[in-house]
C-alpha positions in Angstrom: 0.0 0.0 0.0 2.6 2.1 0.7 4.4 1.6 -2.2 1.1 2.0 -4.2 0.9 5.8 -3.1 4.3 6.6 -3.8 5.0 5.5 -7.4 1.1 7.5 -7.8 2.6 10.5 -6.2 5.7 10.1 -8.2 3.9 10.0 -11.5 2.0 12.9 -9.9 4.9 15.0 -9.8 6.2 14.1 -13.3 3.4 15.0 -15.1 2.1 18.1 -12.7 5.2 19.6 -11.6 7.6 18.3 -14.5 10.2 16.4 -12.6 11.1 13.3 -13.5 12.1 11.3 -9.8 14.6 8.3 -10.1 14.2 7.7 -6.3 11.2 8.9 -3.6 12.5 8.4 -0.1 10.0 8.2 2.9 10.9 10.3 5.0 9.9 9.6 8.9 10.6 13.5 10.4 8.0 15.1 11.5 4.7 15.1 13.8 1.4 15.6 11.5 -0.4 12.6 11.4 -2.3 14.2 7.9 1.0 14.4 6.2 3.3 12.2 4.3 6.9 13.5 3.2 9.6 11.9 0.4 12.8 13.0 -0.6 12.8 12.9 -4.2 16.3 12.6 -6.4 15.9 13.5 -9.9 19.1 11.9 -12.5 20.4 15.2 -12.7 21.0 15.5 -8.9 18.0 18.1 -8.3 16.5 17.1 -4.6 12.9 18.0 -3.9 11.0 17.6 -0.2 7.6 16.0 -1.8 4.5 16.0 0.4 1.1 14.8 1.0 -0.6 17.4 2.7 -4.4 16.0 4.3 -5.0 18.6 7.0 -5.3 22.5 7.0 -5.1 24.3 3.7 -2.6 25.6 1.5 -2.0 28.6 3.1 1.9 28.1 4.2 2.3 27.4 1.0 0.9 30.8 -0.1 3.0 32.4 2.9 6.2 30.9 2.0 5.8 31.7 -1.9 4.8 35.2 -0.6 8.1 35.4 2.0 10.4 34.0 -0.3 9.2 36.8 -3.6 9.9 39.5 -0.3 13.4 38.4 0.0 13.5 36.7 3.2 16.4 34.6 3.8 15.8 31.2 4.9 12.6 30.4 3.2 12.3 27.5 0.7 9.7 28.9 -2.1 7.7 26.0 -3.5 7.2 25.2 -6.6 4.6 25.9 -9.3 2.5 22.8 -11.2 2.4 22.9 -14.4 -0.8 25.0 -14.4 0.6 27.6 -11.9 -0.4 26.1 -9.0 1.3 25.8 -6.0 0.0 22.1 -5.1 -2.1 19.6 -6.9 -5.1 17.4 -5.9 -4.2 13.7 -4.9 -7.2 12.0 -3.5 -8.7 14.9 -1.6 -5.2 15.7 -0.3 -2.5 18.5 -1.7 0.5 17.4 -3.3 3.4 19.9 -3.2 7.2 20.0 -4.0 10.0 22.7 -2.4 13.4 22.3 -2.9 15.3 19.7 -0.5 17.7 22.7 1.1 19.6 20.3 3.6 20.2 17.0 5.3 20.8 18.8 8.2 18.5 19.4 11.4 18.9 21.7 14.1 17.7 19.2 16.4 20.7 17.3 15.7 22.9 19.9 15.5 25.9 21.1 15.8 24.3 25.1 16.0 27.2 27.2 15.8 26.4 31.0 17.1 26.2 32.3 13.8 23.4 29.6 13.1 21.5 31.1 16.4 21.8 34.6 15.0 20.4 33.5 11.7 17.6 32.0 13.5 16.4 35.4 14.9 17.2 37.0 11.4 15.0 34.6 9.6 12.3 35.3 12.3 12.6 39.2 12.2 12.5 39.0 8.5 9.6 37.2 8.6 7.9 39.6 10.9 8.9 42.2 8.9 6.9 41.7 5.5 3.8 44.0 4.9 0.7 42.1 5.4 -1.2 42.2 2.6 -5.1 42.0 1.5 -4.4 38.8 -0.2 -3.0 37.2 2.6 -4.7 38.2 5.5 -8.3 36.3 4.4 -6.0 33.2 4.0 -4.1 33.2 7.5 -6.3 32.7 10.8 -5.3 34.7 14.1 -2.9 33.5 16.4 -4.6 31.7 19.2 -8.0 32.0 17.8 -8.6 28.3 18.7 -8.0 28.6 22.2 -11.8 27.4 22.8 -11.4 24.2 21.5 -8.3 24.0 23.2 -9.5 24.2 26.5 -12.5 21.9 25.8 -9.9 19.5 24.5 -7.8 19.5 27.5 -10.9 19.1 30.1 -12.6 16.5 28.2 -9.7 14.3 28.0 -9.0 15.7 32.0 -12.3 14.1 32.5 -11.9 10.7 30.7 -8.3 10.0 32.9 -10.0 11.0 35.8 -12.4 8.6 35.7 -11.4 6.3 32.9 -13.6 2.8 31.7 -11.8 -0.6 33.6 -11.5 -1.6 29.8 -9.2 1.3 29.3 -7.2 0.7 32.5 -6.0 -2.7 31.4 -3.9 -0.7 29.0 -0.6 -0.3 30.9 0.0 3.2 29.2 -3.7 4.5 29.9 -3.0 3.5 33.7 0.0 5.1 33.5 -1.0 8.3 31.8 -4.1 8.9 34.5 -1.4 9.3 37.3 0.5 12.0 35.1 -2.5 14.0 34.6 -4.1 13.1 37.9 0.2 14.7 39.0 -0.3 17.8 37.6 -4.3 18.3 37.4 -3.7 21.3 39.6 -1.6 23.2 37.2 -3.6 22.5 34.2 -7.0 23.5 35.7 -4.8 26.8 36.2 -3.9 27.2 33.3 -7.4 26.4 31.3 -8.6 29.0 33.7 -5.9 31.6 33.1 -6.2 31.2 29.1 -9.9 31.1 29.1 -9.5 34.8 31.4 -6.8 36.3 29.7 -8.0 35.8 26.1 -10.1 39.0 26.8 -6.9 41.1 27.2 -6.2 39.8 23.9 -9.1 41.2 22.1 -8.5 44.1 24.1 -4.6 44.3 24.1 -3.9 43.8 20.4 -0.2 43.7 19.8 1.0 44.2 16.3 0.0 41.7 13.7 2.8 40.4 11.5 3.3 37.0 10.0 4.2 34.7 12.3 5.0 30.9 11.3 3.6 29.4 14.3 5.7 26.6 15.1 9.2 27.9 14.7 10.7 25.2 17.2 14.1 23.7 15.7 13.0 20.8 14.6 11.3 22.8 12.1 15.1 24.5 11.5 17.3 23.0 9.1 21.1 23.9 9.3 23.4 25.4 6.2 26.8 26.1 5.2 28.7 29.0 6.9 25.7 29.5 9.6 22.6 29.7 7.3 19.5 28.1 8.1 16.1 27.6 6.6 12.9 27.5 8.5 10.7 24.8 6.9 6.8 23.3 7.4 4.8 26.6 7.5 1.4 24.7 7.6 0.8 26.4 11.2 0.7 29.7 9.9 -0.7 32.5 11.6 -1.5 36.4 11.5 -0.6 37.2 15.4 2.1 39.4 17.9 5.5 38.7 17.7 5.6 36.5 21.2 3.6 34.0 19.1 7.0 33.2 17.5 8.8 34.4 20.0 7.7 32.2 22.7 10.1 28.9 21.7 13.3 31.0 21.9 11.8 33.2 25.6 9.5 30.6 26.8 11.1 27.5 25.9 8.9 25.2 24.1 10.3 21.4 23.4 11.8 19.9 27.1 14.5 17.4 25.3 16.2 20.6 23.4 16.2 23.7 26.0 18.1 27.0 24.8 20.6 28.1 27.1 20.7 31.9 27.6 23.9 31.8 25.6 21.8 30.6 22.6 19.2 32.7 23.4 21.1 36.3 23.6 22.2 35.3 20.4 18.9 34.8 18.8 18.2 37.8 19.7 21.0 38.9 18.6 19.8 38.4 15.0 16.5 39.4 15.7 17.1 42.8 16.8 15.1 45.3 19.7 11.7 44.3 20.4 9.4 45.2 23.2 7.9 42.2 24.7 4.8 41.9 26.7 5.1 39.4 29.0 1.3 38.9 29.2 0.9 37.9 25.8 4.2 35.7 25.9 2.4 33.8 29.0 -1.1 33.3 27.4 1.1 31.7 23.9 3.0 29.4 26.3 -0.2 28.6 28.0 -2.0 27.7 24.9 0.4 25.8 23.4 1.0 24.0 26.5 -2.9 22.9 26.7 -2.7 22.1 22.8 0.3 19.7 23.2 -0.5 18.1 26.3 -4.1 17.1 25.1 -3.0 16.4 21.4 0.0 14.1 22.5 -2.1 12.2 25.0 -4.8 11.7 22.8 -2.6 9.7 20.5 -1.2 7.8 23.5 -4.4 6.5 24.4 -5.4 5.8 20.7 -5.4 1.7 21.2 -5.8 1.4 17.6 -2.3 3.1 17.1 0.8 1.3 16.7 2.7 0.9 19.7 5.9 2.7 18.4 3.4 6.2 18.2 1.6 5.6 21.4 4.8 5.2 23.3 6.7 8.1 21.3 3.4 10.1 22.0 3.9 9.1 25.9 7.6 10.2 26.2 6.4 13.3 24.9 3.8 13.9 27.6 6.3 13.0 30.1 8.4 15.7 28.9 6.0 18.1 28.5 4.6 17.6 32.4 8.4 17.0 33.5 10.4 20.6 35.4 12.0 22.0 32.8 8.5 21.1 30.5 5.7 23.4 28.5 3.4 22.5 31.0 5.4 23.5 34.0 7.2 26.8 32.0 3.7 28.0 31.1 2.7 27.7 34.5 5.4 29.1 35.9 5.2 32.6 33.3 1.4 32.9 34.4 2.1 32.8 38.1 5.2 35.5 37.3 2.2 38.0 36.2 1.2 40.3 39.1 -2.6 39.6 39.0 -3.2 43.2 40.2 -2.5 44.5 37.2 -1.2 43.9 33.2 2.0 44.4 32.9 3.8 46.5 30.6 5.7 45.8 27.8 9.3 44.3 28.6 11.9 46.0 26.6 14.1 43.0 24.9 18.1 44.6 24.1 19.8 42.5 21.4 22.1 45.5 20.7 21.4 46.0 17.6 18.8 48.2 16.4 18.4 46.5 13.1 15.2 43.8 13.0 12.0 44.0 13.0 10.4 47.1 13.8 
């Protein structure tokens, strides 16, 4: 079966995009459970990232087209079908092709500094860009799901509280119903905290750039002579700053902290920029309550291979763990004096270059 969809893909991209693949690679990176990703070699050496796209829409593809024509350093454009599209249809799903720009992740490093400072380059760049008429309909706000977010987290808060006797015979359900049951305190506070403080969002608008939404570094592929390239843009949103900024502040994945070494010289790169530490918190929070609930659904999916549940496990464990999301969300919410909102926090890279 899974041999079937990649010579159909393959024969999809000779005759859509005009490449003729001698190899397609699977390629296992990555955590969307919609999409499928091959390297593809063409004889003549070319190396495309070919993927099967099944949730979202094709907005990053639109963004990244759109940041690459602005000049912004970093950003693989894709390419155009045959018909001057930027993805074609493969069984209700989008099939797209960008250049393969490197073997290299940042996950596995090495980063050198100058790859840190091209980091917050890349980001400022992208913050940068005028948002346009055409793209704003196609982007949706930073956030904005926050709802479902919290009625994901309580319902599944719910189910381990009290879970079926079926369900407890599973030894990773058992095991996952004392983590949550561990830190049930902190994620009722934060569900509370998101839930009350999106109403200084609506009312405390930061600037709206592009951000990408996801810019952790396994989404940050590593160059020659400190470049890098900031890749998978299908979280894209229209938000503030600390939407992005939040996985180099906050700290987002627990196995790959940034020191403040690494982080000074993000910032570096990235320039001044005056950081509210209220919005920063609620981003954290959010994505905290999104990965905690997402990641455990899949562990308790008994339908799922056991490799993914247990992957999806480790990952809860980490996010839950002290130097986790969970416990670094927490952690910025109770750092907000309740008596008031604080005011923006004025971030010094020392050079005034960046976004402005």
């Amino acid at each position: 079966m899974v041999q079937d969809v990649a010579r159909q893909v393959a024969e999809q991209v000779r005759t859509g995009f005009g490449l003729q693949p001698s190899t397609m690679e699977c390629v296992a990176f990555g955590a969307d459970e919609h999409a499928r990703l091959w390297l593809a070699q063409t004889a003549d050496g070319g190396r495309y990232a070919v993927k099967l796209s099944g949730g979202g829409t094709p907005a990053g593809l639109v963004v990244t087209a759109y940041l690459a024509e602005q000049g912004v350093p970093g950003i693989a454009a894709p390419l155009r079908a045959a018909d001057g599209r930027l993805f074609i249809d493969h069984d209700g799903r989008r099939l797209s092709v960008v250049p393969w720009v490197s073997d290299q992740r940042a996950l596995d490093g090495p980063m050198t500094g100058a790859h840190w400072r091209a980091y917050g380059e890349v980001l400022a760049a992208v913050h940068a860009v005028p948002v346009t008429d055409g793209l704003s309909p196609l982007l949706p706000a930073g956030g904005a799901g926050y709802p479902s977010i919290v009625t994901a987290t309580r319902a599944m808060a719910a189910r381990l509280r009290d879970p079926a006797p079926a369900d407890l015979a599973d030894p990773l359900v058992a095991e996952l119903a004392g983590v949550w049951s561990a830190v049930a305190d902190r994620l009722g506070a934060l569900t509370r905290e998101v839930e009350g403080r999106a109403v200084e969002q609506r009312d405390r608008p930061g600037p709206i750039v592009v951000c990408h939404g996801d810019p952790h570094l396994g989404n940050l592929l590593l160059g020659a002579d400190g470049q890098v390239w900031l890749i998978d843009w299908d979280d894209a949103v229209l938000a503030p700053p600390e939407c992005d900024l939040m996985f180099v502040l906050g700290g987002v994945l627990a196995f790959a902290p940034i020191t403040p070494e690494q982080q000074q010289a993000v910032l570096a790169g990235y320039g001044r920029t005056d950081v509210d530490p209220v919005r920063l918190a609620w981003f954290l929070a959010v994505r905290a309550l999104d990965d905690v609930s997402n990641w455990t659904r899949q562990a308790l999916d008994l339908d799922a291979e056991t490799a993914d549940r247990d992957r999806a496990a480790r990952i809860v464990r980490g996010l839950v763990s002290p130097v986790g999301l969970v416990t670094l969300a927490d952690a910025a919410m109770r750092g907000l004096d309740p008596r008031r909102v604080a005011g923006p926090a004025s971030v010094h890279s020392g050079h005034p270059a960046g976004q402005g």
